[in-house]
C-alpha positions as CSV (number, residue, x, y, z in Angstrom):
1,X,114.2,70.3,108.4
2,X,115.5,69.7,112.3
3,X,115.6,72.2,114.4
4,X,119.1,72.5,114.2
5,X,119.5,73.1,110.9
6,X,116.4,76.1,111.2
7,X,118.5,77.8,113.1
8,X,121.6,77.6,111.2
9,X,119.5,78.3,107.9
10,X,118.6,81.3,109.9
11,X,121.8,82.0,110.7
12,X,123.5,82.1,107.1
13,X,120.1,83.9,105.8
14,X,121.3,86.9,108.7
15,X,124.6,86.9,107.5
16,X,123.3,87.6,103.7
17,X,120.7,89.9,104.5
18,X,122.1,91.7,107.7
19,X,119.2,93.5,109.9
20,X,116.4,92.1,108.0
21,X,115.5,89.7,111.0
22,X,117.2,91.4,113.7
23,X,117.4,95.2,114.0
24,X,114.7,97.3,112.0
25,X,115.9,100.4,110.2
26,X,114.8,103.8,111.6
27,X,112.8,106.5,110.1
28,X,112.6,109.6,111.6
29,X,109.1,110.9,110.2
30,X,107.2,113.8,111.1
31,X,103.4,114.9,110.5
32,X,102.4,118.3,110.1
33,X,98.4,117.9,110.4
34,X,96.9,116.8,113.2
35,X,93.8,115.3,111.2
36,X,92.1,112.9,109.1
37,X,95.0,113.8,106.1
38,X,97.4,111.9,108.3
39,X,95.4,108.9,108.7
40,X,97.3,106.7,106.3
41,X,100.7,107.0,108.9
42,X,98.9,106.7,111.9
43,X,97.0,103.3,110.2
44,X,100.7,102.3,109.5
45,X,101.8,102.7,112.9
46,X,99.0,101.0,114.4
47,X,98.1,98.1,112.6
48,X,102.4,97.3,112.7
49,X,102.9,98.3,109.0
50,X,105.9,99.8,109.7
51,X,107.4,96.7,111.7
52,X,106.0,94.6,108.9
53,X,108.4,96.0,106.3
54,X,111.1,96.0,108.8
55,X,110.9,99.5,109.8
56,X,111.1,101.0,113.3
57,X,109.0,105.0,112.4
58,X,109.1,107.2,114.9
59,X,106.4,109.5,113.9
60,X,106.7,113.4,115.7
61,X,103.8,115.7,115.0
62,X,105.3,119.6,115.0
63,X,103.3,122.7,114.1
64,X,102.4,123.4,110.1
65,X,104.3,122.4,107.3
66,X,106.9,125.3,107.7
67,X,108.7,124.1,110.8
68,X,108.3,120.3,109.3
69,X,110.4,121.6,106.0
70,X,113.3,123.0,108.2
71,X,113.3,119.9,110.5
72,X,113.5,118.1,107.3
73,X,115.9,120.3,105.8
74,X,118.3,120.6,108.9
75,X,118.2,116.5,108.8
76,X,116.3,116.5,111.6
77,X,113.8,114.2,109.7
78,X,114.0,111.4,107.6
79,X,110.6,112.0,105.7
80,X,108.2,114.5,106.1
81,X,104.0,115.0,105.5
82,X,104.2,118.5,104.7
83,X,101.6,120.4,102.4
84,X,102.8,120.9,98.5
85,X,103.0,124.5,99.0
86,X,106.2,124.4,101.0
87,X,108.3,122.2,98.7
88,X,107.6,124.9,96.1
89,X,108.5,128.0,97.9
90,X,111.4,125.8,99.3
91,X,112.6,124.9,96.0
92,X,113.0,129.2,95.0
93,X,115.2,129.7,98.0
94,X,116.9,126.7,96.4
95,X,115.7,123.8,99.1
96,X,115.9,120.6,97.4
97,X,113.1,118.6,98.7
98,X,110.6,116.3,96.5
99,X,107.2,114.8,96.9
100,X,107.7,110.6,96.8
101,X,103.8,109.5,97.3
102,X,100.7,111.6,97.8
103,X,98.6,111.5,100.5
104,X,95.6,114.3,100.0
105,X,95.8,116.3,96.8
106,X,92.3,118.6,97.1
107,X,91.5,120.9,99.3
108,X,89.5,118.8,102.0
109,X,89.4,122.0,104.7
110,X,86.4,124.0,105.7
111,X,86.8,128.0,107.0
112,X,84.5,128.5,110.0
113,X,83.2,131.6,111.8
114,X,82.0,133.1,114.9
115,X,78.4,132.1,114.9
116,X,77.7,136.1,114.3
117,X,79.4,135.8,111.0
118,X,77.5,134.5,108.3
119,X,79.1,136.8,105.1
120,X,82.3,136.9,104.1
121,X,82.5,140.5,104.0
122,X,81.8,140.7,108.0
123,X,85.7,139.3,108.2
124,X,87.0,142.5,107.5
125,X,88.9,143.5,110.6
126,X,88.6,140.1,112.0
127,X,91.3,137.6,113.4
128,X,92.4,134.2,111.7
129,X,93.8,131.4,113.1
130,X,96.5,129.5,111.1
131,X,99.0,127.0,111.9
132,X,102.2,128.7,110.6
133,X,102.9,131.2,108.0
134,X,104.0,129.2,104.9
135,X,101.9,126.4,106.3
136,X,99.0,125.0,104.0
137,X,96.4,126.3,106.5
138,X,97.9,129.7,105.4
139,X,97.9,128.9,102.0
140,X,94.7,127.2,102.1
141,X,92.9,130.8,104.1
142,X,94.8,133.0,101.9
143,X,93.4,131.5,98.7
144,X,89.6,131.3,100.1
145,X,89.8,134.9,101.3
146,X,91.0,136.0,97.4
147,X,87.8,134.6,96.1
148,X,85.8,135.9,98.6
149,X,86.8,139.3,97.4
150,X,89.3,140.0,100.5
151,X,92.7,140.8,100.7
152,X,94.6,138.4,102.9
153,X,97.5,140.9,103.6
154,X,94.7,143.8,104.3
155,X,91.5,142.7,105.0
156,X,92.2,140.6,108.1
157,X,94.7,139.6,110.9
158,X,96.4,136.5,110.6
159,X,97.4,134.7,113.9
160,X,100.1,131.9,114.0
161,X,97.8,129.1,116.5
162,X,99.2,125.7,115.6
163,X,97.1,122.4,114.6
164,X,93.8,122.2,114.6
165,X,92.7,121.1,118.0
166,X,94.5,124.8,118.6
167,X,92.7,126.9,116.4
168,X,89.1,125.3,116.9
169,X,89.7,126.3,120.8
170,X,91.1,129.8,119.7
171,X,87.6,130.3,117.7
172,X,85.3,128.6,120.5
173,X,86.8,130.5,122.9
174,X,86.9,133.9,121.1
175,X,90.3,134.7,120.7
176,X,89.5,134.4,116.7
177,X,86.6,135.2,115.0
178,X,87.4,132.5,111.9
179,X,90.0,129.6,111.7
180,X,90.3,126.7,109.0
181,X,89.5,123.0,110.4
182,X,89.1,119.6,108.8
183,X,87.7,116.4,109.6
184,X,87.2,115.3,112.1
185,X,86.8,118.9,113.6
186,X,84.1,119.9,111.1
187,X,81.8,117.9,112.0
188,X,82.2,118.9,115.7
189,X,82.2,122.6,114.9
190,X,78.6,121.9,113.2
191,X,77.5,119.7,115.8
192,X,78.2,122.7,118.1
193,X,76.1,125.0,115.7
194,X,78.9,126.9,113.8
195,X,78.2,126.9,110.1
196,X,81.3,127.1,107.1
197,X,81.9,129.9,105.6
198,X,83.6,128.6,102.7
199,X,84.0,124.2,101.7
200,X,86.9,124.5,99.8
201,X,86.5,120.7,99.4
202,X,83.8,121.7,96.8
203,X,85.9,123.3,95.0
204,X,87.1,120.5,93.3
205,X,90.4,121.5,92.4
206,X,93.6,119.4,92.8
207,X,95.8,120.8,95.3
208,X,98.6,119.3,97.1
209,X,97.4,119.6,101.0
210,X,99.9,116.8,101.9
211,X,102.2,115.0,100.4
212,X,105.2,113.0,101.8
213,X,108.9,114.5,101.2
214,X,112.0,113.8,101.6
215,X,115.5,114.9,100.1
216,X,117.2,113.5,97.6
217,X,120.2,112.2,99.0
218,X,118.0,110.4,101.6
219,X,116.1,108.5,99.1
220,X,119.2,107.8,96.9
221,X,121.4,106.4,100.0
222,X,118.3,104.9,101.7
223,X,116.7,103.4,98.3
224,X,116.0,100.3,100.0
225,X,114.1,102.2,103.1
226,X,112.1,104.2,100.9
227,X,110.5,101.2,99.0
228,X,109.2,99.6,101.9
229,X,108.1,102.6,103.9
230,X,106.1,103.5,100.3
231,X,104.6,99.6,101.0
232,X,104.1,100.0,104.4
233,X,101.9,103.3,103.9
234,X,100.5,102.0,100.2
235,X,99.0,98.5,102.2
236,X,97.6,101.2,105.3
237,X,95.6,102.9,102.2
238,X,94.6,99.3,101.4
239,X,93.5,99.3,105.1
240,X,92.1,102.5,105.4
241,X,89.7,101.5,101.8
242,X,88.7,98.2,102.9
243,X,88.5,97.9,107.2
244,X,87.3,100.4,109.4
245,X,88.9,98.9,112.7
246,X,92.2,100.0,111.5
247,X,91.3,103.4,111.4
248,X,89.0,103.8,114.3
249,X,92.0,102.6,116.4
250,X,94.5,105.2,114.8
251,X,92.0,108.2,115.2
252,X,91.1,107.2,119.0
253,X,95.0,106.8,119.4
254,X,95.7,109.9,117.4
255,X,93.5,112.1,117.5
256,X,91.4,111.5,121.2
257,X,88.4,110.7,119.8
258,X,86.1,108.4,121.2
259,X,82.9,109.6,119.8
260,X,82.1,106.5,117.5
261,X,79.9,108.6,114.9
262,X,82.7,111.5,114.7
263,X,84.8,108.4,113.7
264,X,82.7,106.9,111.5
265,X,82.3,110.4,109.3
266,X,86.0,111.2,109.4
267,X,86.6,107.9,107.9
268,X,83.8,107.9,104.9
269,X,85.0,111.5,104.4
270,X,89.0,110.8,103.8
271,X,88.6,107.3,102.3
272,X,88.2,108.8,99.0
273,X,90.7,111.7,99.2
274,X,93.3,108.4,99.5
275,X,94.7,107.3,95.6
276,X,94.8,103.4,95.7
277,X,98.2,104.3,94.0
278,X,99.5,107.6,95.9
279,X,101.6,108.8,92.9
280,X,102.6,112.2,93.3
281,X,100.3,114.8,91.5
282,X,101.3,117.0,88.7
283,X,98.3,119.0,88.1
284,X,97.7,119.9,91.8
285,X,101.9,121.1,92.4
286,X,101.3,122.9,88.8
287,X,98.2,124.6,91.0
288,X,100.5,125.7,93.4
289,X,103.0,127.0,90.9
290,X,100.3,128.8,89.0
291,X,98.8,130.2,91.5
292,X,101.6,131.8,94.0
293,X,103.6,133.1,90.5
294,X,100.8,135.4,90.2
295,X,102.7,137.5,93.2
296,X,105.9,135.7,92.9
297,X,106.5,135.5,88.8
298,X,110.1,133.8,89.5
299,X,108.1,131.0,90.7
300,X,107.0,130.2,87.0
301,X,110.4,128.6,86.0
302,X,109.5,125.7,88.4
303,X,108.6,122.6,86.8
304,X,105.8,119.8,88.6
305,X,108.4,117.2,87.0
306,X,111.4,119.1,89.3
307,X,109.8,118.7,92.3
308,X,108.5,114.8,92.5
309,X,109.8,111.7,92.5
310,X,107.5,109.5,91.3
311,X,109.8,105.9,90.9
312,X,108.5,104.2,94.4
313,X,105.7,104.3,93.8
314,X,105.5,103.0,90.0
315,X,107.9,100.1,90.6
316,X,105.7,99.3,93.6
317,X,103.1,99.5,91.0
318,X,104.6,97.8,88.0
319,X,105.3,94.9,90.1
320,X,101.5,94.3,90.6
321,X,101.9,94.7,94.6
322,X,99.0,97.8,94.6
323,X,96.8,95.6,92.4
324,X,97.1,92.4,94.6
325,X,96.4,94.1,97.5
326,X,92.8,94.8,96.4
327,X,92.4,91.3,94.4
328,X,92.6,89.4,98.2
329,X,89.5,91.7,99.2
């Protein structure tokens, strides 16, 4: 074909499919963890994901999962990575907001202590660093602190501190005597010589720490956005499962860190908290709902099926993309 005729080809292909060559579409999507749980979006933005599917992402981290609902509420936000916990409570007070991929659904956090602290009964009286109220950090602490035998509300003094990077400095420097931290801050906080209290990782249970939202009238207007940002972030778990360079890059981008070793561990911890297919999971919202209607009963009427949307991600699947992603390893 001449040269000419390329650029005419291109031309009439331009007119069919306007913006697919020229103008990306815009997402407006904000994180709510500053840690290894956002790895998959900051992979995506890195490694030009995003741009690959045609997508300009501007990604804005705010404080806890909370503020990141009402941003996304407001229509402030396109899509959000905000912990399960939220879309429940938000969905009583009649919010409307679903869960279109997974991202982490166990608990992948650690509670640390002042280095004089080595029971869980010594927290009594003590401060705790969260990131907001109704965050999953606060969700997260409240839980741990039930089976510890303390009362959340009682027991202890919860202080509203931001991400992580905040509350590690609030507990180095003393202005906390216990926060909740996870990759890549655990490892630092035990390289500095402070032990866990509680791994709620070990617990095993599935529970939605972050997820990706958004509202359905977005995602029924925008149907043709949400498919390729759920292939854009679906090929940087690909990414994050089979290189490492990928996500070196994002956490030194992200995150600050340089320390090569710190890096490697954050990755070989979160690779495996990443589905190969990030459908949205039942049994950990069902946690959520089982556990907060134990004070909240009218939170019982909720259904797991009310709160997801699950279709992305299985036609992404069903047309064998996710299992031809791994075939080219």
């Amino acid at each position: 074909m001449s040269g000419l005729r390329k650029i005419l080809a291109a031309g009439i292909i331009g007119l069919l499919f306007p913006g697919s060559l020229f103008a990306a579409d815009r997402v407006t999507l904000i994180y709510t963890f500053t840690s290894g749980s956002t790895l998959p979006l900051w992979v995506a933005q890195e490694a030009g994901l995003f741009k690959k599917y045609n997508l300009e992402a501007l990604l804005i981290s705010v404080q806890g999962s909370a503020l990141g609902a009402q941003a996304l509420l407001s229509g402030d936000a396109d899509v959000a990575a905000l912990g399960g916990e939220v879309v429940v409570l938000s969905a009583l007070k009649g919010g409307n907001m679903k869960i279109f991929a997974g991202m982490v659904d166990v608990f992948p956090s650690m509670i640390f202590a002042a280095k004089n602290i080595t029971r869980p009964e010594q927290l009594k009286g003590k401060k705790i660093a969260i990131s907001t109220f109704g965050s999953s950090s606060d969700f997260s602490v409240r839980y741990a602190l039930r089976k510890m035998g303390l009362n959340p509300d009682k027991d202890v003094t919860m202080l509203q501190v931001g991400n992580q990077p905040n509350r590690f400095a609030a507990l180095t420097s003393g202005a906390v005597e216990a926060t909740i931290i996870n990759p890549p801050l655990t490892l630092q906080a035990k390289r500095m010589g402070y032990q866990p209290l509680v791994d709620l990782a070990a617990t095993g249970l599935k529970y939605p720490q972050a997820e990706l939202v958004s509202l359905p009238g977005y995602m029924k207007s925008r149907e043709d956005i949400m498919r390729r940002l759920v292939q854009a972030y679906t090929e940087s778990i690909y990414l994050i499962h089979t290189q490492k360079g990928p996500s070196q890059r994002a956490l030194e981008k992200f995150m600050k860190i340089n320390d090569s070793q710190v890096i490697d561990d954050t990755i070989e911890s979160y690779r495996n908290y990443f589905p190969k297919k990030p459908y949205p999971s039942v049994e950990a919202i069902k946690f959520v709902i089982d556990y907060l209607s134990e004070k909240q009963p009218e939170i019982k009427k909720l259904k797991p099926d009310q709160l997801i949307e699950p279709r992305f991600v299985r036609e992404l699947d069903e047309s064998g993309f996710i299992d031809q992603l791994y075939r080219r390893r």
